[in-house]
NUDREN-916412 format. One record per residue (C-alpha): residue in three letters; residue number from 1; x, y, z. Coordinates in pm, whole numbers, always signed. Layout:
<pts>
ALA / NUM / X / Y / Z .
...
</pts>
This chain:
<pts>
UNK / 1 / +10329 / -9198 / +4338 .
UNK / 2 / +10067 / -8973 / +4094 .
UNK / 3 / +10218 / -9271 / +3826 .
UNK / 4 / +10081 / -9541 / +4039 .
UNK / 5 / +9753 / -9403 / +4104 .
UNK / 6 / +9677 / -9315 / +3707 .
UNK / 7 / +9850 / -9706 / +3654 .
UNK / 8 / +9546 / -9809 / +3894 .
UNK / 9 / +9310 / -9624 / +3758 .
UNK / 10 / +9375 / -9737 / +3421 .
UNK / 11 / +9363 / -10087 / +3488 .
UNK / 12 / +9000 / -10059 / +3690 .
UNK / 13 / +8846 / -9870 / +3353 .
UNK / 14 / +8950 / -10132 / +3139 .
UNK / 15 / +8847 / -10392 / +3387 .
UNK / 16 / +8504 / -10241 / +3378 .
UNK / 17 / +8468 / -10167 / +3085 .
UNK / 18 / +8528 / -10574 / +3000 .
UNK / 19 / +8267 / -10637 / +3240 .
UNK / 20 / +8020 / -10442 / +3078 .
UNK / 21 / +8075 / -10614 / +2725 .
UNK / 22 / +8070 / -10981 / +2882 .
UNK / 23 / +7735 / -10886 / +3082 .
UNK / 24 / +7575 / -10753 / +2718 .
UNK / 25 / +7716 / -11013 / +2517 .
UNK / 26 / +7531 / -11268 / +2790 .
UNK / 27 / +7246 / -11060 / +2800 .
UNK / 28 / +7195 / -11089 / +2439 .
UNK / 29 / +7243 / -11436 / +2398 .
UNK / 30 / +7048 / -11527 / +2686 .
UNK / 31 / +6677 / -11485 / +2562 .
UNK / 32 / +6788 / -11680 / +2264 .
UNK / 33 / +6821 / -12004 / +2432 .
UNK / 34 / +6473 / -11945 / +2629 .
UNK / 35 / +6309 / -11878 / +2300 .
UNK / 36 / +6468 / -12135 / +2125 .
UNK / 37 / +6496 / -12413 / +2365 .
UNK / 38 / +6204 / -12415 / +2703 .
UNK / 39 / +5923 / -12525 / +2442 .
UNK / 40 / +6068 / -12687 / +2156 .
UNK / 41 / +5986 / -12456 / +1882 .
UNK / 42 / +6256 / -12253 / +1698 .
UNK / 43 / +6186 / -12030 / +1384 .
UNK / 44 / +6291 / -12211 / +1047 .
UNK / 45 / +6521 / -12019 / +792 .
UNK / 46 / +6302 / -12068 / +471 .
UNK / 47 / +6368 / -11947 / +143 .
UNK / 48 / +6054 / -11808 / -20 .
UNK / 49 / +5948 / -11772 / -350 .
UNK / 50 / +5954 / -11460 / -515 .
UNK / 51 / +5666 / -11215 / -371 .
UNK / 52 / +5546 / -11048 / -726 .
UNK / 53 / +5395 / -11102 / -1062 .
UNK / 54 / +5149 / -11419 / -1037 .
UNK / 55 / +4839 / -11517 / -1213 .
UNK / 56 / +4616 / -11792 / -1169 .
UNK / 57 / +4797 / -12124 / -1263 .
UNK / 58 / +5133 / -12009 / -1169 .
UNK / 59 / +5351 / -12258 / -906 .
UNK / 60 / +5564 / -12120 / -620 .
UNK / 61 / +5821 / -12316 / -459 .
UNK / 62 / +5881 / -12281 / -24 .
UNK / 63 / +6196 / -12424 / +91 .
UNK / 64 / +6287 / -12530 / +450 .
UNK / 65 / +6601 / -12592 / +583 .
UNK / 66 / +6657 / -12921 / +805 .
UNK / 67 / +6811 / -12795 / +1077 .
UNK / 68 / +6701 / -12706 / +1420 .
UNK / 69 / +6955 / -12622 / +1692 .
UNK / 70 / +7265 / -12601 / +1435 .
UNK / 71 / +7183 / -13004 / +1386 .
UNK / 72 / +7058 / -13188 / +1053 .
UNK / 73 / +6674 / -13286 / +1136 .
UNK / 74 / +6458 / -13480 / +941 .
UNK / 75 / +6028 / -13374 / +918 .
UNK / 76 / +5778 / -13618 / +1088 .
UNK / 77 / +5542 / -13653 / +862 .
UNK / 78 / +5511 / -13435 / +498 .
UNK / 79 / +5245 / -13221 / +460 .
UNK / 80 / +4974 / -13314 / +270 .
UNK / 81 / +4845 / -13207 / -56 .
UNK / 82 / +4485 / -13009 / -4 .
UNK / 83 / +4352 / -12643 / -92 .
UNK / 84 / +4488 / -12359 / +161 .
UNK / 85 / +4211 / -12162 / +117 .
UNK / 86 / +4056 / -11955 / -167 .
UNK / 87 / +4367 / -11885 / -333 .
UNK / 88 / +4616 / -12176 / -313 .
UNK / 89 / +4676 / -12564 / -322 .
UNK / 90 / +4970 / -12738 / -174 .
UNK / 91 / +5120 / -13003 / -398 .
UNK / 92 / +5439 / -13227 / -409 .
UNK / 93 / +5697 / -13215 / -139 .
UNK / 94 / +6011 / -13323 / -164 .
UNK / 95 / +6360 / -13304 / +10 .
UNK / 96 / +6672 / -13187 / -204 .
UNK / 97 / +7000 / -13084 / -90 .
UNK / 98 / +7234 / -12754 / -230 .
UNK / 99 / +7545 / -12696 / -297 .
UNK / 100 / +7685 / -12700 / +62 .
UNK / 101 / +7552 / -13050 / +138 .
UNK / 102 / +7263 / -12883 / +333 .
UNK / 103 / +6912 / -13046 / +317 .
UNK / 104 / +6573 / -12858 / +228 .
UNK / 105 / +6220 / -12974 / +215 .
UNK / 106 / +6047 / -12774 / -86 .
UNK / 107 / +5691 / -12756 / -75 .
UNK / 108 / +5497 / -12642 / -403 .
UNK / 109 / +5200 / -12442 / -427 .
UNK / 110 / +4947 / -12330 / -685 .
UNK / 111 / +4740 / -12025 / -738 .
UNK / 112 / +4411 / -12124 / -818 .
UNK / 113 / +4206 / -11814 / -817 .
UNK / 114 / +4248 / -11473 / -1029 .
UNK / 115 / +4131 / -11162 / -892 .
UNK / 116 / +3957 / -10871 / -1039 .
UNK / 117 / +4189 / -10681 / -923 .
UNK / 118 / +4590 / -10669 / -853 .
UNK / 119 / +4583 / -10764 / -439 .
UNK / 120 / +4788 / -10875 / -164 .
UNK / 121 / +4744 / -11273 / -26 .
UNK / 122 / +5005 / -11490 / +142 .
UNK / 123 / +5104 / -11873 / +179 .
UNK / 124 / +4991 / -11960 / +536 .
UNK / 125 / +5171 / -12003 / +827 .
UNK / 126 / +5261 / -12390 / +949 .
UNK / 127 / +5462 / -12574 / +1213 .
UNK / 128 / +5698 / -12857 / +1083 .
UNK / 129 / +5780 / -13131 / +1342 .
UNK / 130 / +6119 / -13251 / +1353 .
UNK / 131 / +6292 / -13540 / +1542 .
UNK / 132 / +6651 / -13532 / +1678 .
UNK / 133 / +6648 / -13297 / +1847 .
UNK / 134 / +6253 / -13324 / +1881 .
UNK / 135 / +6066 / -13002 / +1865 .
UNK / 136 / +5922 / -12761 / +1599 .
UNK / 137 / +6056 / -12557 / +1311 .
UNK / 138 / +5729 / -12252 / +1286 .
UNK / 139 / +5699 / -12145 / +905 .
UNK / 140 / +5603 / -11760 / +854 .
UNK / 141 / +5312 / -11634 / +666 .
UNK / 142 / +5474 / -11515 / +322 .
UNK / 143 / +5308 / -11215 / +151 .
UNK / 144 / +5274 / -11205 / -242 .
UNK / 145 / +5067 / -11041 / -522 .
UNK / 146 / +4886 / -11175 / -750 .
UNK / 147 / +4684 / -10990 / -1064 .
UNK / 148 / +4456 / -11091 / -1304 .
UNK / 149 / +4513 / -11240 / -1667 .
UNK / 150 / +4323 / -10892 / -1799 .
UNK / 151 / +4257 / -10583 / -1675 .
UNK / 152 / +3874 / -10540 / -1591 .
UNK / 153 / +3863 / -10207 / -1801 .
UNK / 154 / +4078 / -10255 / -2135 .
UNK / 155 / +4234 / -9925 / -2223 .
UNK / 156 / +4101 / -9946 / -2586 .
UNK / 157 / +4340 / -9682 / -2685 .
UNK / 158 / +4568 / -9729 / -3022 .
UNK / 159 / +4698 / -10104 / -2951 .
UNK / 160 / +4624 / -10132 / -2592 .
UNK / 161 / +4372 / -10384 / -2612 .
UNK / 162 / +4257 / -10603 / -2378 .
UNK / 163 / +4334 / -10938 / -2586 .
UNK / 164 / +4551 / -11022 / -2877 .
UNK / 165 / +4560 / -11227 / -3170 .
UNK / 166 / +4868 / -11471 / -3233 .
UNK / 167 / +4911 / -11258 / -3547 .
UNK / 168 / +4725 / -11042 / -3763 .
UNK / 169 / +4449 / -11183 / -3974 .
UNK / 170 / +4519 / -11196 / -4321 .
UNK / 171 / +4369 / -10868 / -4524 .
UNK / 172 / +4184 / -11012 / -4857 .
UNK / 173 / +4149 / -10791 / -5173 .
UNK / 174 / +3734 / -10608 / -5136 .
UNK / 175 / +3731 / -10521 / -5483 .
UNK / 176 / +3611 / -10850 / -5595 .
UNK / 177 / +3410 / -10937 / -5262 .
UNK / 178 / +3166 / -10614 / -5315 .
UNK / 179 / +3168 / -10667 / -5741 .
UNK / 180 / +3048 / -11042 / -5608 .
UNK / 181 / +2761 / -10868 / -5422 .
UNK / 182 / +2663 / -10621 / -5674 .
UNK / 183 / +2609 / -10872 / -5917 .
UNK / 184 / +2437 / -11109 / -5642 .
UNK / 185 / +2245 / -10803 / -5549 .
UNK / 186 / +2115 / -10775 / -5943 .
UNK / 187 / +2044 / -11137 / -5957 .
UNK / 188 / +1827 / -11163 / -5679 .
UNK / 189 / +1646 / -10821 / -5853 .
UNK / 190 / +1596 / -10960 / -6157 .
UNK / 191 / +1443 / -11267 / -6022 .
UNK / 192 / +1219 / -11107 / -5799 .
UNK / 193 / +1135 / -10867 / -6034 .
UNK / 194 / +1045 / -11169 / -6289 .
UNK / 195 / +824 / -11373 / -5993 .
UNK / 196 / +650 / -11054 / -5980 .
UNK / 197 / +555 / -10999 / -6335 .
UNK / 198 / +501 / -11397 / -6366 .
UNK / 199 / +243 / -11347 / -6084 .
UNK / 200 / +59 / -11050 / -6186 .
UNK / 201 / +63 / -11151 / -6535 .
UNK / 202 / -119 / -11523 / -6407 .
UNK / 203 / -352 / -11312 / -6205 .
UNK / 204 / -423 / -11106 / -6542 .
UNK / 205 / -493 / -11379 / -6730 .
UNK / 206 / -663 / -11641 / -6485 .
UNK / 207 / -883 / -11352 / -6444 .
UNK / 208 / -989 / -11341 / -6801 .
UNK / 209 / -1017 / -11679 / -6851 .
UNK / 210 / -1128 / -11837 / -6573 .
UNK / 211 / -1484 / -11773 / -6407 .
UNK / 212 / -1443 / -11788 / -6061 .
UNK / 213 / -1100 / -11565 / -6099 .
UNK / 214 / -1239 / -11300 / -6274 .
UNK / 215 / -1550 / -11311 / -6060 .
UNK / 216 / -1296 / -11239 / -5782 .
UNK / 217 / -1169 / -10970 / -5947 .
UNK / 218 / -1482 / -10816 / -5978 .
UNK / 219 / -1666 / -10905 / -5638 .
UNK / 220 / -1348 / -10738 / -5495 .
UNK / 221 / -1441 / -10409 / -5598 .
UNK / 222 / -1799 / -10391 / -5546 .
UNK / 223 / -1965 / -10385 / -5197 .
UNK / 224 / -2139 / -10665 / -5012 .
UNK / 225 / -2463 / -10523 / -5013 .
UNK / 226 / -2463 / -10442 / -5415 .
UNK / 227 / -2731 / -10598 / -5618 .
UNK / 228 / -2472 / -10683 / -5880 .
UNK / 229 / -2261 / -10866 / -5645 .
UNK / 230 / -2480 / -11194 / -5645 .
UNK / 231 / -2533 / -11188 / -6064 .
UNK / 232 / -2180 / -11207 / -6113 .
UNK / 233 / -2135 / -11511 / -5927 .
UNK / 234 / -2416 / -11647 / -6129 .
UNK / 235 / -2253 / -11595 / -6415 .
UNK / 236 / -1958 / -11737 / -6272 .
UNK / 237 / -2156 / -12072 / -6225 .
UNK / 238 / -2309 / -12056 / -6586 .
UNK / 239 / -1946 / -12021 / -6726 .
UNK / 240 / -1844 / -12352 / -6552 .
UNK / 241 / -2148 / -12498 / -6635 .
UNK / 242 / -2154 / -12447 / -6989 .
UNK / 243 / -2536 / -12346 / -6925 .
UNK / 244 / -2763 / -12130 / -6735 .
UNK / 245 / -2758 / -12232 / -6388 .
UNK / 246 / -3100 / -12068 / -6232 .
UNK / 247 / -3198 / -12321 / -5956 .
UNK / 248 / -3123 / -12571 / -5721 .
UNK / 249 / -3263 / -12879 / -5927 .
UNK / 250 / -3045 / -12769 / -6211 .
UNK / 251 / -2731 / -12820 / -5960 .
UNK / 252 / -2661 / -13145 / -6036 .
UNK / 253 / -2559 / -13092 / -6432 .
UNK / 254 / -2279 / -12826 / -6210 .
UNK / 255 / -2142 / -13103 / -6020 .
UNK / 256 / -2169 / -13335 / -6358 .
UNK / 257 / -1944 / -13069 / -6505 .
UNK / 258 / -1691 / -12935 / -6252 .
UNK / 259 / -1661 / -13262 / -6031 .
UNK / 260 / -1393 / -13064 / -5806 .
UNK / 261 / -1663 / -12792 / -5675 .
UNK / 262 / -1791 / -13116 / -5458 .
UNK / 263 / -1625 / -13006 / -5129 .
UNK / 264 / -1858 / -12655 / -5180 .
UNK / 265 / -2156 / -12886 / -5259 .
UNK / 266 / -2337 / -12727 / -4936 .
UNK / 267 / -2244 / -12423 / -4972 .
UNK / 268 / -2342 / -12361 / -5309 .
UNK / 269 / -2699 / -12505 / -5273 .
UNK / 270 / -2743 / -12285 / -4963 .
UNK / 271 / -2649 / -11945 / -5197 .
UNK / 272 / -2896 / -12095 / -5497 .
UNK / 273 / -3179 / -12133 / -5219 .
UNK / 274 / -3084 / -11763 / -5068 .
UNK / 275 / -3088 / -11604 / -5409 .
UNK / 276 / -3401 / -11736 / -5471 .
UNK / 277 / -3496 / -11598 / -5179 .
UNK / 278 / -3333 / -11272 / -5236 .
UNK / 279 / -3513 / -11244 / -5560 .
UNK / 280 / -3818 / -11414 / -5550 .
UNK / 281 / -3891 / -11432 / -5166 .
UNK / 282 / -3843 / -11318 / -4857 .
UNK / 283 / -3585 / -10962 / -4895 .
UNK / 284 / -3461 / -11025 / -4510 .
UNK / 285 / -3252 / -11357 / -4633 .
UNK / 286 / -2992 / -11147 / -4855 .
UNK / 287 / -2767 / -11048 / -4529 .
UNK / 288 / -2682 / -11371 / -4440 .
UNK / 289 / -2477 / -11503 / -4700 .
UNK / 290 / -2142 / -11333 / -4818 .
UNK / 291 / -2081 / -11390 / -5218 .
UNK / 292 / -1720 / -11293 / -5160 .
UNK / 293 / -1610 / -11525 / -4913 .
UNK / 294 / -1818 / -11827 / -5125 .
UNK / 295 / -1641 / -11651 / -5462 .
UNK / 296 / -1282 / -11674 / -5284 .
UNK / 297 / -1308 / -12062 / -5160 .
UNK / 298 / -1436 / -12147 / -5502 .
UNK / 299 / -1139 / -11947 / -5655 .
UNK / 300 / -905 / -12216 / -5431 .
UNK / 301 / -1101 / -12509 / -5571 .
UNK / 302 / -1027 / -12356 / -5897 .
UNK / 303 / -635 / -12290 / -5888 .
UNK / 304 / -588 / -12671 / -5718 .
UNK / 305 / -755 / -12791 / -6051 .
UNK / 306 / -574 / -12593 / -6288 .
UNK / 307 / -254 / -12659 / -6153 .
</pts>
């Protein structure tokens, strides 16, 4: 009799305990078919690219299966190749199938940005339609990291350097570089040194023997106000002249002579008519005229017709 009862007792456990496990294992599949099946849309298993190490440039390949509801499925419509944003462009699409005769549609984008910095984007979320059974296959966002072709601050430190060369530049013997300078260097002394001595020596000797140079000379280190300043011009005059030159009317023999003081022609007769002035007239006309100044255009008239 106590047999029986544990026999029945037994028997109602285990029969319970199967209830239980039916009622979870329908609970459980349950919500899938609502989520799956009232509205059409069913999450896609997608193989995504790897979610590290890209620069700008670099292509990443998507791939979504074609099935929806354990059934082969086929996309209405591909997408279409335009910019996703700041940081990638979807290009070709294209269906392929693996090695279990399954079909996938691959989708290819590029990163067309670099950051400053390394940082976190992702490919976008996007909703596939399908036909047959009709509905949608929903794509998740995919999150990846991307870094820049340099670091923003180079380390700088032994041979961490921001950039590098292909392969070393070739090291050339500076022995005979710098003995190629030296001697360059001396060269370029010697000639200056020789332009110099050329010059001053000209000077020297344009000042003895010409009148207007040496009248230069001279007029250089007197004052303007000196009383000797306007005699040595005269002097100057009488030198090209070949004569005394004391007045205006004897200009003309000056002219005769040195044809290439014409340009001065003015000029000259204006100092003739203030020395006489100076000297034999009025005192008040010796501050406007400048012997110097006259003296250094005549010294340019001079050099053009020596040369």
């Amino acid at each position: 009799m106590r047999r029986n009862f544990f026999h029945r007792s037994s028997r109602r456990t285990f029969l319970t305990l199967l209830a239980s496990a039916l009622f979870s294992a329908i609970s459980a599949i349950a919500p899938r078919a609502s989520a799956g099946g009232d509205d059409g849309q069913e999450d896609a298993v997608v193989r995504q690219p790897r979610a590290f190490g890209y620069t700008v440039g670099d292509l990443l390949v998507q791939r979504v299966l074609l099935q929806a509801q354990g059934r082969d499925v086929l996309p209405i419509g591909l997408p279409a190749r335009e910019p996703l944003g700041v940081w990638f462009d979807r290009h070709a699409t294209w269906i392929e199938a693996d090695a279990q005769g399954r079909h996938w549609l691959a989708v290819q984008y590029q990163l067309i940005n670099s950051p400053q910095t390394l940082m976190q984007v992702a490919l976008p979320a996007w909703p596939m339609k399908v036909d047959s059974p009709p509905g949608v296959l929903t794509v998740a966002a995919w999150p990846v990291s991307i870094a820049p072709l340099t670091p923003r601050i180079a380390f700088g430190d032994g041979d961490l350097t921001p950039l590098r060369s292909d392969r070393a530049a070739p090291l050339m013997p500076r022995e005979p570089i710098l003995r190629s300078i030296r001697v360059s260097a001396l060269a370029l002394l010697i000639v200056l040194a020789s332009w110099a001595a050329w010059w001053l020596w000209r000077n020297h000797r344009d000042a003895e023997n010409l009148p207007f140079a040496g009248a230069l000379r001279d007029l250089r280190g007197l004052d303007e106000g000196s009383p000797d300043a306007w005699p040595l011009l005269h002097r100057a005059f009488d030198r090209v002249c070949g004569r005394i030159v004391t007045q205006t009317a004897t200009l003309p023999a000056l002219f005769a002579r040195a044809p290439y003081l014409a340009p001065l022609r003015i000029d000259i007769e204006r100092f003739y008519a203030q020395s006489s002035a100076r000297f034999f007239g009025d005192e008040a006309a010796e501050a406007t005229f400048s012997p110097l100044a006259l003296c250094a255009q005549l010294r340019q008239l001079e050099k053009r017709h020596r040369s």
